[in-house]
C-alpha positions as CSV (number, residue, x, y, z in Angstrom):
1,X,97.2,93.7,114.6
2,X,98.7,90.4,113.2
3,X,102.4,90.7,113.9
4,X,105.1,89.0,112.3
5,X,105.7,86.2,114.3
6,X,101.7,85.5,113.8
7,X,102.2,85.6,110.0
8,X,105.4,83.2,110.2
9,X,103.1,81.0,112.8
10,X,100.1,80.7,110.0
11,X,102.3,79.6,107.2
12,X,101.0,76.0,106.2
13,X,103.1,73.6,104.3
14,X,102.4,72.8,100.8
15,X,103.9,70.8,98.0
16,X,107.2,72.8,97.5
17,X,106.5,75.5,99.7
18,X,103.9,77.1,102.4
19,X,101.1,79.0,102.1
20,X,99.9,82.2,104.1
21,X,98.6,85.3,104.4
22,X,99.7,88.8,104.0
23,X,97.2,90.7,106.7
24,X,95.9,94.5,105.6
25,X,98.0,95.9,108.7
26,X,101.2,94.5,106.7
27,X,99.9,96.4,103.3
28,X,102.3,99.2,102.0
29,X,99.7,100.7,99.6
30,X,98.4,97.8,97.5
31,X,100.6,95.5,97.6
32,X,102.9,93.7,101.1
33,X,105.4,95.6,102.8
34,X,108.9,94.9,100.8
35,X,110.8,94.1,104.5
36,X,107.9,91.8,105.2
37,X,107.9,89.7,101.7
38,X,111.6,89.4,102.4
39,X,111.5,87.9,106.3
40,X,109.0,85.9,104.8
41,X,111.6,84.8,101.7
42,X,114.5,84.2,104.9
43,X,112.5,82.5,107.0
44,X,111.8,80.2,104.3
45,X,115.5,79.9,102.9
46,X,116.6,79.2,106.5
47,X,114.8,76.2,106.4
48,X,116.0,75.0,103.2
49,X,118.4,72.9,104.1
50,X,120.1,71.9,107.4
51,X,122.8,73.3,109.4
52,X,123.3,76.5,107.0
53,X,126.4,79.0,107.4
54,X,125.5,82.1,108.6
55,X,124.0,84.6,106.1
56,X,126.1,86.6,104.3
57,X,124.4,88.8,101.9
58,X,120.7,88.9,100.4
59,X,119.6,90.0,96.6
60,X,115.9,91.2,96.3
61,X,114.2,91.8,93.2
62,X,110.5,92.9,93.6
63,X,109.1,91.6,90.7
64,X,104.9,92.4,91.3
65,X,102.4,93.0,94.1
66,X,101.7,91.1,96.6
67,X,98.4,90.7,98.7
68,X,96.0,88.5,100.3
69,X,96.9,84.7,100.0
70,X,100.8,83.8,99.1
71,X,102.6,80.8,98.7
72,X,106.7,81.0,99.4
73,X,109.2,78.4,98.0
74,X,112.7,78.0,98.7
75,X,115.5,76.0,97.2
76,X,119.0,75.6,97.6
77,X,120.4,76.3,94.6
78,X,124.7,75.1,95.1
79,X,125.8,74.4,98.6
80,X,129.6,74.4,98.7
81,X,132.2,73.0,101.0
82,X,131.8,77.1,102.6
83,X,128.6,78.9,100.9
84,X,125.3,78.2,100.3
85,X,123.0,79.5,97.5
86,X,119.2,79.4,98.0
87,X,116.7,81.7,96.3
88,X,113.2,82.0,97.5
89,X,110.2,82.9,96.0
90,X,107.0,84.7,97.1
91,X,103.9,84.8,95.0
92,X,100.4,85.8,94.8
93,X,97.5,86.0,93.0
94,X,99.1,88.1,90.2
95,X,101.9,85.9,90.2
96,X,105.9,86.2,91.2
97,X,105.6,89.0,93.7
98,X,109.1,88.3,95.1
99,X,112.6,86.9,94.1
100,X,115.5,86.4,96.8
101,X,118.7,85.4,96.6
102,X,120.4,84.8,99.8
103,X,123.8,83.4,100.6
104,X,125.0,81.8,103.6
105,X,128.5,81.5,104.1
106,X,130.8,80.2,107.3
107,X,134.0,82.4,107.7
108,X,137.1,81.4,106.6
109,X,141.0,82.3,107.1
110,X,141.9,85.2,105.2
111,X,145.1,87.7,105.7
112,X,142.3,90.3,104.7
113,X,140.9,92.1,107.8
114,X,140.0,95.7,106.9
115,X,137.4,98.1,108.7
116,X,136.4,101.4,108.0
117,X,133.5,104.0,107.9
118,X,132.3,105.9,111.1
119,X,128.9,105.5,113.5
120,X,126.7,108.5,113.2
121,X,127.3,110.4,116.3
122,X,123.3,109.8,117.5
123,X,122.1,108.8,121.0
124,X,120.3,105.8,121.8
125,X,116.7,106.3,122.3
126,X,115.9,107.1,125.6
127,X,113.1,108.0,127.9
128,X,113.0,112.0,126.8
129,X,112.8,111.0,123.1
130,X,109.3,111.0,120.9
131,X,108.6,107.4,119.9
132,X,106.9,107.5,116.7
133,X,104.4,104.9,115.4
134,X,104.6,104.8,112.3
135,X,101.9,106.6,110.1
136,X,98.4,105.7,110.4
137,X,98.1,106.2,106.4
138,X,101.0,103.9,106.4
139,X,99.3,100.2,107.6
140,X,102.6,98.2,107.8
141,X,104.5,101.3,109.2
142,X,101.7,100.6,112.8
143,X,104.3,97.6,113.5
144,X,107.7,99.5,113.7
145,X,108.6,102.1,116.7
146,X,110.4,105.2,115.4
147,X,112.9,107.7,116.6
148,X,114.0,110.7,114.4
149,X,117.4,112.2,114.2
150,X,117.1,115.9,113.2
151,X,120.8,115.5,111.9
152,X,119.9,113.8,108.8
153,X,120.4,115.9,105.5
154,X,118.0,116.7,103.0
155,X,118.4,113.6,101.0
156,X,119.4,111.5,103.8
157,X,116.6,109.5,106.7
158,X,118.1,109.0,110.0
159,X,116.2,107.0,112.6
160,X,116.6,104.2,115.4
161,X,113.7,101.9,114.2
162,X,112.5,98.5,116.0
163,X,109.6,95.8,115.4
164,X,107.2,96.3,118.3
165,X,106.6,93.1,118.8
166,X,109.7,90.4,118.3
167,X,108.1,87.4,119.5
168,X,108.8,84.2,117.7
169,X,110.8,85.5,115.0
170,X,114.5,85.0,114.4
171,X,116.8,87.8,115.5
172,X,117.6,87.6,111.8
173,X,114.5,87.3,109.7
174,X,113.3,90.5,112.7
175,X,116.8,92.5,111.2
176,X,115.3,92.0,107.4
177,X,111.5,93.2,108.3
178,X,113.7,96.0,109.7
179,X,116.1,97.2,106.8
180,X,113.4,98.1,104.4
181,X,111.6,100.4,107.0
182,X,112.9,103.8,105.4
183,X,110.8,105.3,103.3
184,X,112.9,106.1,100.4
185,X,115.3,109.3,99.7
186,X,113.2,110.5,97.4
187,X,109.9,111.0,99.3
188,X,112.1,113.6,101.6
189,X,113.0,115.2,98.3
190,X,109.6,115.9,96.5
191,X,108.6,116.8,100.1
192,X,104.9,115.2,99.7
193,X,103.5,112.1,99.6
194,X,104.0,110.2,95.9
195,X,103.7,106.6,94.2
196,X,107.1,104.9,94.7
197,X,108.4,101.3,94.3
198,X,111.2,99.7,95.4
199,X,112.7,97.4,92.3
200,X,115.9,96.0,93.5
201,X,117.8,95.5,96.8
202,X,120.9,94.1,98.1
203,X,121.9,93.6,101.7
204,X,125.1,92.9,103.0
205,X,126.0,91.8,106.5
206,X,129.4,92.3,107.8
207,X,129.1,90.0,110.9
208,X,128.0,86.5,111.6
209,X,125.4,87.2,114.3
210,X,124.1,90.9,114.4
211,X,122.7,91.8,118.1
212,X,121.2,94.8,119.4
213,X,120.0,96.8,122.5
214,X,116.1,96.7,123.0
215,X,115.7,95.9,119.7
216,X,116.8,99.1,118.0
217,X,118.5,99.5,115.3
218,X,120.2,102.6,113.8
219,X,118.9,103.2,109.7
220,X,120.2,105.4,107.2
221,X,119.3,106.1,103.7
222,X,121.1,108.7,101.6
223,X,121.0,109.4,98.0
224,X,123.3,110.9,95.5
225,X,121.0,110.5,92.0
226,X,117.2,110.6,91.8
227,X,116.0,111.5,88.1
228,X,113.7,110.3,85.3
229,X,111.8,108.5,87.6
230,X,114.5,106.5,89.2
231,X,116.2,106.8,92.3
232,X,119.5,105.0,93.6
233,X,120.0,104.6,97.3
234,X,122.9,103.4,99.9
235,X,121.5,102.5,102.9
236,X,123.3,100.9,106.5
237,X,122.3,99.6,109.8
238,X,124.0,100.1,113.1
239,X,123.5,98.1,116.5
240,X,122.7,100.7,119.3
241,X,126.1,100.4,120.6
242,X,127.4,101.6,117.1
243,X,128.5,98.1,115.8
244,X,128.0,98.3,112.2
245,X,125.9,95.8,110.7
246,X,125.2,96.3,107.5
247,X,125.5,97.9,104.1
248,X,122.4,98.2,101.8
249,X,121.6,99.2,97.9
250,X,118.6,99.6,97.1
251,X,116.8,100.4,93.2
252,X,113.7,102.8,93.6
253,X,111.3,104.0,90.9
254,X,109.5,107.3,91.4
255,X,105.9,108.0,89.5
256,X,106.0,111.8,90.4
């Protein structure tokens, strides 16, 4: 399998942009897997302009599908004395596939310092739990390691995820290919497989440089309203030693 760090490795510049490849084992039914369209969008961004802040928050629409040959542009859009706008784009063949907004932002004084929430009380993976591999209907899904947390309710996911393979890929741009690995709320509520599509999502990291214990990281997707074909989300990410990381909305609509 072609992993990440081999599709960030075959990007080729163009006028404006690079050009690559999205590899069947990335597909998420027929169009790319929505985490890797976004690294791909980041790692792009990243390199948009020198010496960025760190990244502060991240606004995904998925516009179309995305497959076979792609071509990703980023631009900085306003870079301030402490933030930086840059959207990136990912198309295809059938056009926009992809539209990020990220900003990068340096901290800054403030008399505000206020924490709350609680870690799900979950162990780290360890050497008596059943690593899952994805699914093998699932072809992106083959590149993720998986370990279930039976404590989840029945419109909430619960699992420590990882990329199998992190090689050559920023810690950060391996953290986005991560976040969207869920599959959303309201597969667990139909209870059977159906067509689904993400439409919008927004991540926000609360810390400058997330880091984590052998790669995994701690998902959770709950959600309080899934009707007329629509589905709204809150998702977050803990590091293994219950640092949180970030908080996540995310848009889904449900053809079932």
């Amino acid at each position: 399998m072609t992993t990440l760090g081999q599709v960030i490795a075959g990007l080729e510049p163009v006028a404006q942009g690079w050009r690559g490849i999205v590899p069947e084992t990335w597909l998420q039914g027929r169009t790319a897997y929505g985490g890797l369209s976004a690294a791909l969008a980041l790692h792009a961004a990243m390199g948009a302009d020198a010496d960025l802040p760190p990244l502060r928050s991240a606004l995904v629409a998925f516009v179309g599908p995305l497959s076979g040959a792609i071509t990703v542009r980023a631009e900085v859009l306003r870079r301030g004395r402490n933030a930086a706008f840059v959207q990136a784009d990912v198309s295809g063949e059938a056009g926009l596939g992809l539209r990020a907004t990220f900003v990068f932002m340096r901290a800054v004084e403030s008399a505000v310092d206020h924490r709350a929430g609680s870690t799900p009380g979950v162990a780290v993976p360890g050497p008596a739990d059943t690593v899952m591999r994805g699914h093998p209907a699932v072809a992106f899904s083959q590149h993720f390691e998986m370990v279930e947390r039976q404590e989840a309710g029945p419109a909430e996911w619960l699992r420590w995820v990882r990329l199998t393979d992190r090689t050559g890929v920023d810690p950060l741009v391996a953290l986005i290919a991560v976040a969207d690995c869920l599959p959303p709320v309201a597969l667990k509520l139909l209870g059977r497989p159906a067509p689904v599509s993400s439409m919008t999502w927004q991540l926000n990291l609360l810390g400058e440089a997330p880091v984590t214990q052998d790669g995994w990281w701690l998902l959770r997707s709950a959600s309080d309203y899934a009707r007329a074909g629509s589905s709204s989300q809150a998702m977050a990410i803990w590091a293994a030693d219950g640092t949180p990381v970030a908080e996540q909305m995310q848009s889904v609509a449900v053809f079932a």
